[in-house]
N, C-alpha and C positions, 0 to 999 in steps of 0.2 A: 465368262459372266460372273463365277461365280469370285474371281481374284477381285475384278468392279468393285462387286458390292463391299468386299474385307477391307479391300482400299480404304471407299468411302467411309464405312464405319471406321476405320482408323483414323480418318482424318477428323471425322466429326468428331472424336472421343478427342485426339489430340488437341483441338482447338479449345474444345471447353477445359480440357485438365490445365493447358496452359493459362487459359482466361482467370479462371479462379487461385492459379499459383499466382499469379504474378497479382490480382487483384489483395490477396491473399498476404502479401510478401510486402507488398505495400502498407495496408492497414497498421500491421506489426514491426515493419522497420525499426521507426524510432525506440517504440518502448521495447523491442528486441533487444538496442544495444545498451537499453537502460539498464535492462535486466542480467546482461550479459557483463558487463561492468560492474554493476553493485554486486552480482553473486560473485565476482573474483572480490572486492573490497568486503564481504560478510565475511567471504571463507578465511581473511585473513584481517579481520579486525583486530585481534592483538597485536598485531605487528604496525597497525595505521594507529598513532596516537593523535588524540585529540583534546582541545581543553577546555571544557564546558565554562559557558559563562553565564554568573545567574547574577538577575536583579532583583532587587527588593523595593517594594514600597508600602509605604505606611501612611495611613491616613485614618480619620475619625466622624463615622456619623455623627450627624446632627441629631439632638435629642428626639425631634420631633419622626425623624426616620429609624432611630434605633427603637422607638416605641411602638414602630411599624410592624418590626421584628415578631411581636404577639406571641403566641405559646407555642410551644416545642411538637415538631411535625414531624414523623419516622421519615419520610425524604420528597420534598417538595422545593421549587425553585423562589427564592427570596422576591419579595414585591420587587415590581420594576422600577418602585421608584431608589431604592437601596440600590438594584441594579445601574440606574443611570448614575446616580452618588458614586460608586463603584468605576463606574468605567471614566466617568470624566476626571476623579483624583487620583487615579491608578493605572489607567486604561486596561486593567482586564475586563473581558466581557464573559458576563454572568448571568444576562439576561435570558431564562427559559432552562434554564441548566440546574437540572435536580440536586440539592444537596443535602447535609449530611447533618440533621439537628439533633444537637444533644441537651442536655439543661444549661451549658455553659458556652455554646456554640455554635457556628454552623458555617462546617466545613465543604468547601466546592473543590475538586477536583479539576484538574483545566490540562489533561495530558495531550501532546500535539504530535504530527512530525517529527522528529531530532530535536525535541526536547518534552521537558513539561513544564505544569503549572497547579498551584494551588492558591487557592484564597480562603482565611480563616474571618471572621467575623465574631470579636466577642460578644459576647447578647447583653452584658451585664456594661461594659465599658465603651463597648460603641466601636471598638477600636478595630480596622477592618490591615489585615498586612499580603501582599501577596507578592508570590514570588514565582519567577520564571526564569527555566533551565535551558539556555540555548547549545545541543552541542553540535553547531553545526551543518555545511551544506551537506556534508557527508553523510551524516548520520539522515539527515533528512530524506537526505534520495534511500538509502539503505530500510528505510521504514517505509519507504513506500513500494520497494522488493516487497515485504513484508503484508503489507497493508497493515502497520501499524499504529492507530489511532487517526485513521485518513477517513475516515465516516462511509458511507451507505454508495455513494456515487463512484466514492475511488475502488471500490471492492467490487463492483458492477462494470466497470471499467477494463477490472484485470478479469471479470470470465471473461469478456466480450474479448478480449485480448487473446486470452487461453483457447478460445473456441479459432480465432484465425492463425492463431499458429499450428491449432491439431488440425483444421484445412491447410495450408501450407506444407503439414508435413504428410499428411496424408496424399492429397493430390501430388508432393515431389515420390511418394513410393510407386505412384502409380506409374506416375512417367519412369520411374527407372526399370521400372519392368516391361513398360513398351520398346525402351531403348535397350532392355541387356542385351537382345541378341548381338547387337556392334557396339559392346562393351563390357567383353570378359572381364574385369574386375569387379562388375555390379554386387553381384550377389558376398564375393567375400569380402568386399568392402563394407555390405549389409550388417553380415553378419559378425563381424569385426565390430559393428558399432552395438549392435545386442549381446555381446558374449563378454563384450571386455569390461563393461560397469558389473559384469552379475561375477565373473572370476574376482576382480577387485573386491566388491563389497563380502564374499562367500571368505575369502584370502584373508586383508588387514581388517575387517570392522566386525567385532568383536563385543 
């Protein structure tokens, strides 16, 4: 009676460990090997050369909108109608995007993805120039390893990410502990994976 019951509880437990692995394993897939890719292409980015490519454009308020411009604000988003001036002669978008005023300017920030961007606005001359740093799909994806300049969503993204890979790994430890008994190499294959990053990093990293 009492083997029954151990059984069933084994089976119950197995079924659910397995459901949420594989549920698990799924979720995570893709941006697994995203992550698994760009962290081999970070760790060796001096060796991946790349050649950014920037454009420039230049264009000129109209008096009636650089008058718009009004007096100097420690960091607020320029009127929108400067902003739609802005993006139809230039196409950068500036619209709601705090910047940076001084007596003689007002400088916006526009950092992205695998590259950036700035847009300068002289106050006195009208004269608007902006310019934008593309380096690439590479560096793209590698920033988004990072979460760098990917906003609120993509950041939100990678815990929801991080959370099914710690079920993933957590639900595969359990299984390997239901299954060591008919597989003597579990445990030092284990602990092979926890001894050998803390010898290394204790060893060369300095």
């Amino acid at each position: 009676m009492r083997d029954s019951v151990d059984r069933q509880r084994r089976a119950f437990w197995l079924k659910h460990l397995h459901r949420w692995h594989w549920i698990s394993s799924a979720v995570s897939l893709a941006v697994l090997l995203l992550f698994a890719v760009t962290g081999f292409t970070l760790n060796h980015a001096a060796q991946i050369e790349a050649t950014p490519k920037v454009e420039r454009h230049v264009t000129t308020l109209p008096d009636a909108l650089r008058a718009g411009l009004g007096a100097g604000r420690a960091s607020a988003p320029v009127p929108a109608t400067v902003a739609d001036y802005v993006a139809s002669h230039t196409g950068a978008h500036i619209e709601g995007r705090p910047g940076e005023w001084s007596d003689d300017e007002v400088y916006l920030s526009l950092p992205r993805p695998g590259g950036d961007g700035w847009v300068s606005i002289d106050r006195e001359t009208g004269e608007v120039q902006y310019e934008t740093t593309d380096r690439g799909w590479l560096a793209y994806l590698n920033d988004l390893h990072k979460g760098r300049n990917t906003g609120p969503v993509w950041r939100w993204f990678i815990d929801v990410f991080a959370l099914a890979c710690l079920v993933f790994a957590v639900t595969g430890l359990i299984l390997l502990k239901m299954h060591a008994a008919q597989r003597g190499m579990t445990w030092p294959m284990v602990a092979l994976g926890f001894v050998l990053p803390v010898i290394l990093a204790l060893i060369f990293i300095h």
